[in-house]
C-alpha positions as CSV (number, residue, x, y, z in Angstrom):
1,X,-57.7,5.8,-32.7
2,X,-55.4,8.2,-34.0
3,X,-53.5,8.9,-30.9
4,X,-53.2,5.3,-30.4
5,X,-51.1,4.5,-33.7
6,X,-49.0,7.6,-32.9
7,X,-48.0,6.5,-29.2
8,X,-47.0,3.5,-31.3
9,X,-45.1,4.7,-33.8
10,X,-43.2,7.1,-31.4
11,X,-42.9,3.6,-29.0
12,X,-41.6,1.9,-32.2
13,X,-39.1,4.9,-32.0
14,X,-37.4,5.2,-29.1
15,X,-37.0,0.6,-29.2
16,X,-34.8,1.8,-32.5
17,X,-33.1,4.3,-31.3
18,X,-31.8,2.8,-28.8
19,X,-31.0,0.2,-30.3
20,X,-28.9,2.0,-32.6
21,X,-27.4,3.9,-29.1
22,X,-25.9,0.2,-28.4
23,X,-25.1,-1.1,-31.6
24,X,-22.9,2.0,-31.7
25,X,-21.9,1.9,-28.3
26,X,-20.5,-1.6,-28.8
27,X,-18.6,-0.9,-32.1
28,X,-17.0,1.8,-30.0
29,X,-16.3,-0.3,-26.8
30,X,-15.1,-3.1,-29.1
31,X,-11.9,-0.8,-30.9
32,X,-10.9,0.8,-27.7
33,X,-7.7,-1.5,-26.3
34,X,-8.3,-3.2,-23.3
35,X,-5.2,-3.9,-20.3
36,X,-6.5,-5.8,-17.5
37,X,-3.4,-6.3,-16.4
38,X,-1.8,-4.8,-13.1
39,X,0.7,-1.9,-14.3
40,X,4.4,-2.4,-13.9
41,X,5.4,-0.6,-11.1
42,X,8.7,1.4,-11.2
43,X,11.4,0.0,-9.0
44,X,12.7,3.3,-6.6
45,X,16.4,3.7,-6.0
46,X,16.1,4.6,-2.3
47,X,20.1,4.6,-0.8
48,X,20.1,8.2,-1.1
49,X,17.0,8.7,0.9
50,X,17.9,6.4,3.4
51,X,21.5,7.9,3.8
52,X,19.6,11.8,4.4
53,X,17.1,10.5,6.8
54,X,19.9,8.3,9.1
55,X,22.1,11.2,9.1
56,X,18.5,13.7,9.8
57,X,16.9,11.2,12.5
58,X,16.5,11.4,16.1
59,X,16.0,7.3,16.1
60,X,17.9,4.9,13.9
61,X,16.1,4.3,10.5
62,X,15.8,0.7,9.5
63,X,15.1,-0.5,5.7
64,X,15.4,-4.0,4.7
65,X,18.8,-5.7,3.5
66,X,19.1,-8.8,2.1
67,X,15.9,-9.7,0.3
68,X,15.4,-11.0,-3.3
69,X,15.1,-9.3,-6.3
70,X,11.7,-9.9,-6.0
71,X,10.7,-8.4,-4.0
72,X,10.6,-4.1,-5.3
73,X,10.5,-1.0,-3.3
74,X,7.9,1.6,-4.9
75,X,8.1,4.2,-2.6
76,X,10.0,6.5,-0.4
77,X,10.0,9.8,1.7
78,X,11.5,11.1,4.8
79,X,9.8,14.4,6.2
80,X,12.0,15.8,9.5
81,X,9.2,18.3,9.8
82,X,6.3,15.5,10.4
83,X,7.6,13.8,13.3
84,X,10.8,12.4,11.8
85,X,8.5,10.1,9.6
86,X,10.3,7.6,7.7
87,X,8.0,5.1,4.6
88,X,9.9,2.6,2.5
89,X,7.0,0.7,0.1
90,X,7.7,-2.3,-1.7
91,X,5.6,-4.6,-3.9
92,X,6.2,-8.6,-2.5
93,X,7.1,-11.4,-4.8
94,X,3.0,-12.2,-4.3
95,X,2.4,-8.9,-5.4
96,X,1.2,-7.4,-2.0
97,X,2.0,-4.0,-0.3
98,X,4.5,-4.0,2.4
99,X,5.2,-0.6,4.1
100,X,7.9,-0.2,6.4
101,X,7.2,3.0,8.4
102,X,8.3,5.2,11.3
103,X,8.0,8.3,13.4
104,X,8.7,9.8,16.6
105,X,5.0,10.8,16.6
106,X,2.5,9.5,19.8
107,X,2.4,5.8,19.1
108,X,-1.6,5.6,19.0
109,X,-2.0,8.4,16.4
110,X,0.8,6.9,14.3
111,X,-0.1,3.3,14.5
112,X,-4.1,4.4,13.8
113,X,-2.5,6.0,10.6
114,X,0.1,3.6,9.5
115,X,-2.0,0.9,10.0
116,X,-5.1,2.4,8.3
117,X,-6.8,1.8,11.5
118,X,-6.5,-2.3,12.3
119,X,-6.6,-3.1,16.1
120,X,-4.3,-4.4,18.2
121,X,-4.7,-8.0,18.7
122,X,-2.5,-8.8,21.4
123,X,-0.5,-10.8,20.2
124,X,3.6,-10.5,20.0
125,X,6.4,-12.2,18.0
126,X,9.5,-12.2,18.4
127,X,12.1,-10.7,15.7
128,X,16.3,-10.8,16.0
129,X,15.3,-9.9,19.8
130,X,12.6,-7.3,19.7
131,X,9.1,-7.4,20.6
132,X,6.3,-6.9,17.2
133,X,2.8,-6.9,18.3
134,X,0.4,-7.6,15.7
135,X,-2.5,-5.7,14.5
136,X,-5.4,-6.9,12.4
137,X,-7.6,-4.6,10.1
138,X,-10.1,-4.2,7.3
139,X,-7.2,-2.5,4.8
140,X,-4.1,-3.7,6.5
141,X,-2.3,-6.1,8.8
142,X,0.6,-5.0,10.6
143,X,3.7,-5.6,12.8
144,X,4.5,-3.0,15.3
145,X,7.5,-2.4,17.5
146,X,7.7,0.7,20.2
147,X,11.4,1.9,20.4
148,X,11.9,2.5,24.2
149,X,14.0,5.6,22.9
150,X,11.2,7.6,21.3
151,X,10.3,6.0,18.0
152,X,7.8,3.3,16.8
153,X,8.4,1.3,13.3
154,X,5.5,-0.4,11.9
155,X,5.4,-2.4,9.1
156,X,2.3,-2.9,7.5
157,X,0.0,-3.7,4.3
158,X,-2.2,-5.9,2.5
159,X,0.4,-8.9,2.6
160,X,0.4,-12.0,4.9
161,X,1.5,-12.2,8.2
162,X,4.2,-14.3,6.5
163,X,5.4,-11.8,4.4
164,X,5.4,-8.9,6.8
165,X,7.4,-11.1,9.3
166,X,10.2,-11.7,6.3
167,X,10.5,-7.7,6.2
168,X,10.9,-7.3,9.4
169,X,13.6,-9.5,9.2
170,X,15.2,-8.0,6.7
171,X,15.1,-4.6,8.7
172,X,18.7,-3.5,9.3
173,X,19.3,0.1,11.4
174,X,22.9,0.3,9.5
175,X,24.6,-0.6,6.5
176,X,26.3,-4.0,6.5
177,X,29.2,-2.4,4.9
């Protein structure tokens, strides 16, 4: 009967102890700040950028002109060395990612990579006079356009249809200046 009293006691225990594990674990979770909300993204300056890679570019380099203030570009790079590869991010107004992105890479690899793999779905649009295709995916939806001259811009992200279409009419291959 001994040994039962002990198991028990030690029983008894380990209930209290952890117990005392949450109790403490709560007080600590309770006086640590909590941000749920989304973090504010810095806004990019990207002229400069855009100015080396249309004077660096085998193709004509597009970016948007013309949209609101709502709508803020997040990202940018140009690298000559990896196919000639042009990305312009932005946040939309909804707060979605839309990509703008090109290359003179093979338009399958790029397009698999831009696109984070969605599929072609066969259907095109029609955008100040060149054909978009659209492609559908898990990750991202995009619009894609195959330069007969070499390059292919694809723009692409978690937004709408919708929204993707309004960037790519925005895209301008020169300055309206």
């Amino acid at each position: 009967m001994a040994g039962t009293n002990s198991t028990q006691k030690s029983a008894r225990d380990m209930v209290l102890s952890l117990g005392l594990i949450l109790l403490v674990a709560g007080v600590i979770w309770l006086f640590i700040p909590h941000d749920d909300s989304e973090p504010d993204l810095r806004r990019v300056d990207y002229r400069v950028d855009l100015l080396t890679a249309r004077r660096a570019a085998s193709y004509a380099v597009a970016a948007p002109e013309g949209l609101p203030e709502a709508w803020k570009p997040t990202s940018v790079r140009y690298r000559g060395e990896d196919f000639e590869s042009w990305h312009l991010g932005y946040r939309a107004p909804d707060g979605e990612y839309v990509a703008v992105e090109q290359s003179t890479e093979k338009p399958v690899a790029f397009i698999e990579d831009a696109t984070q793999g969605a599929e072609k779905t066969g259907t095109t649009q029609q955008i100040d006079g060149r054909t978009w295709t659209r492609y559908e995916g898990d990750h991202y939806d995009a619009l894609v356009h195959e330069d007969p001259e070499g390059s292919t811009t694809v723009v692409t992200g978690t937004a709408s249809f919708d929204q993707l279409t309004r960037m790519a009419e925005a895209l301008r291959t020169e300055s309206a200046d």
